[in-house]
C-alpha positions in Angstrom: 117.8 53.2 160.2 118.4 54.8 157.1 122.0 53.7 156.6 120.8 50.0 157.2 118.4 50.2 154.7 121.4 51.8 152.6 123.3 48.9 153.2 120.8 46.0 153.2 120.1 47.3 149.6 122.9 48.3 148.3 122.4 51.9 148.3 118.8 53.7 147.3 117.7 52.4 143.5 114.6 50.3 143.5 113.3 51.3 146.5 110.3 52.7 147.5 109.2 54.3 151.0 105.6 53.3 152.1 104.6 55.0 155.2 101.6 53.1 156.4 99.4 56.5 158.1 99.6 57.9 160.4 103.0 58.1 162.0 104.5 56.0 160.0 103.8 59.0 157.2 106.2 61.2 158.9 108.9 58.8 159.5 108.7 57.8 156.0 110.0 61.5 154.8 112.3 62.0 157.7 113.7 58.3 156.4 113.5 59.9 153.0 115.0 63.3 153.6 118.0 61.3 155.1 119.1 59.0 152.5 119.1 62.1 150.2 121.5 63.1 152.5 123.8 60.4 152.5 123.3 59.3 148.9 121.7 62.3 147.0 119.0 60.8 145.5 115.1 60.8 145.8 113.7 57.9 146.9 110.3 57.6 146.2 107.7 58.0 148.7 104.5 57.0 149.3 101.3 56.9 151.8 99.1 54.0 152.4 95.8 53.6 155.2 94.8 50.3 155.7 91.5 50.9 157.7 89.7 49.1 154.9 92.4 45.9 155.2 92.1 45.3 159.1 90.9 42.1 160.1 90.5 43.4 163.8 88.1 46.3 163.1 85.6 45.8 166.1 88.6 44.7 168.8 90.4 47.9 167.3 86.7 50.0 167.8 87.0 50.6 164.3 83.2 51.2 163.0 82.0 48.1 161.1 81.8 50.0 158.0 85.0 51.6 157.6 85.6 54.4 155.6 87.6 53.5 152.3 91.3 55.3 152.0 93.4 54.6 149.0 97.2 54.3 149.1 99.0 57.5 147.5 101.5 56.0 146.2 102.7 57.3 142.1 105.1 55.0 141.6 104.8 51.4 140.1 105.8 48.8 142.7 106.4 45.9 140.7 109.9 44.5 140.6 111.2 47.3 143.6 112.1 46.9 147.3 109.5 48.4 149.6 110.1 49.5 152.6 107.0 49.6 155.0 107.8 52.3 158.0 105.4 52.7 160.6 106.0 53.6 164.4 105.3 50.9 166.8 105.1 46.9 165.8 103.2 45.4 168.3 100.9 41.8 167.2 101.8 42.4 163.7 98.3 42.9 162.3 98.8 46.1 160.7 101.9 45.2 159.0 100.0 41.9 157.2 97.3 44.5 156.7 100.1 46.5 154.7 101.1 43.8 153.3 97.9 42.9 151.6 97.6 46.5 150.3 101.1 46.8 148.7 100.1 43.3 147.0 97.3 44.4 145.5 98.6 47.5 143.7 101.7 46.0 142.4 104.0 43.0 142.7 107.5 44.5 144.5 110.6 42.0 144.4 110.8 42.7 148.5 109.1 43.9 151.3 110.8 45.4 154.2 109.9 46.4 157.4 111.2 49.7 159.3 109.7 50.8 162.6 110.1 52.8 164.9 109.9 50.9 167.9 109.0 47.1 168.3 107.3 46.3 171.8 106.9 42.7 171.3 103.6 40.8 171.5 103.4 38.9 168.1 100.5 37.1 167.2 101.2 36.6 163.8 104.9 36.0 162.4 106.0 39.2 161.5 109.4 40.6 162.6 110.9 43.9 161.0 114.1 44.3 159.2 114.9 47.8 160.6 113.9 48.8 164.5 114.9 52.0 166.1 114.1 51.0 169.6 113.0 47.5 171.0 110.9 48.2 174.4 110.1 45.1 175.7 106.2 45.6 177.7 103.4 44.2 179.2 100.1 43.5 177.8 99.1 46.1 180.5 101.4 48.5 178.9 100.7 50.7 175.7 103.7 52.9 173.5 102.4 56.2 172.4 104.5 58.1 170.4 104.4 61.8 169.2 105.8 63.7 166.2 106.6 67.3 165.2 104.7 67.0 162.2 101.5 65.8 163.9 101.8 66.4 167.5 104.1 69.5 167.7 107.2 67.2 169.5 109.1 63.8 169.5 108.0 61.9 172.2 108.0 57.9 172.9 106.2 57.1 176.4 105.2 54.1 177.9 101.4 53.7 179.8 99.7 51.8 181.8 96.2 50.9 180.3 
């Protein structure tokens, strides 16, 4: 994923890495730590939680009065390309949720999508620009994933509620 985003934009000025939390925080550095790699430069980076955004909190059992979390993010996003990277794209609700929170602290040129895995199941129209793995499931089915930096390994697996 990294080289697309490389190549989408034109290699790594103006953009900006947004890893919506949790996973999506992790895969944002690994992201980052790669196109230093290949290009050797910094990318900026930052964190966003979009409890207080959701417009699903009680079908996501989130409590009605969520707790607010701001966005770490110290860079100014107006006029850059960011890059949104979470880990699994399912209806598309946490992604518009992103969306609104990137709008209101700054006016980027683009938003982009990277995930780590899209399962399908839109409800809104929302597609990503960068997937790592398209797993096609069931409503029945849920995509857990796990990473070294929160869960001691890398694991993708597939569930049945």
């Amino acid at each position: 994923m990294s080289h697309q985003i490389l190549e989408k934009n034109k290699g790594g000025e103006d953009l900006i890495l947004v890893g919506v939390k949790t996973r999506g925080v992790p895969l944002a550095k690994r992201i980052q730590d790669k196109i230093k790699q290949i290009e050797g430069i910094a990318v900026p980076f930052g964190e966003l939680d979009i409890t207080m955004y959701r417009d699903d909190l009680k079908k996501a059992n989130i409590s009605n009065e969520p707790e607010f979390k701001s966005a770490t993010i110290d860079v100014e996003l107006t006029g850059k390309n960011v890059i949104l990277i979470d880990d699994v794209l399912y209806t598309g609700r946490t992604v518009r949720a992103a969306m609104d929170a990137v709008m209101d602290i700054g006016r980027p040129s683009r938003i982009q999508l990277a995930v780590l895995v899209d399962r399908g199941h839109r409800e809104l129209p929302i597609r990503a620009d960068y997937v790592g793995k398209n797993i096609p499931t069931s409503d029945k089915e849920i995509i857990v994933v796990k990473l070294v930096e929160i869960d001691e390994y890398d694991q993708v697996s597939i569930y049945e509620k």
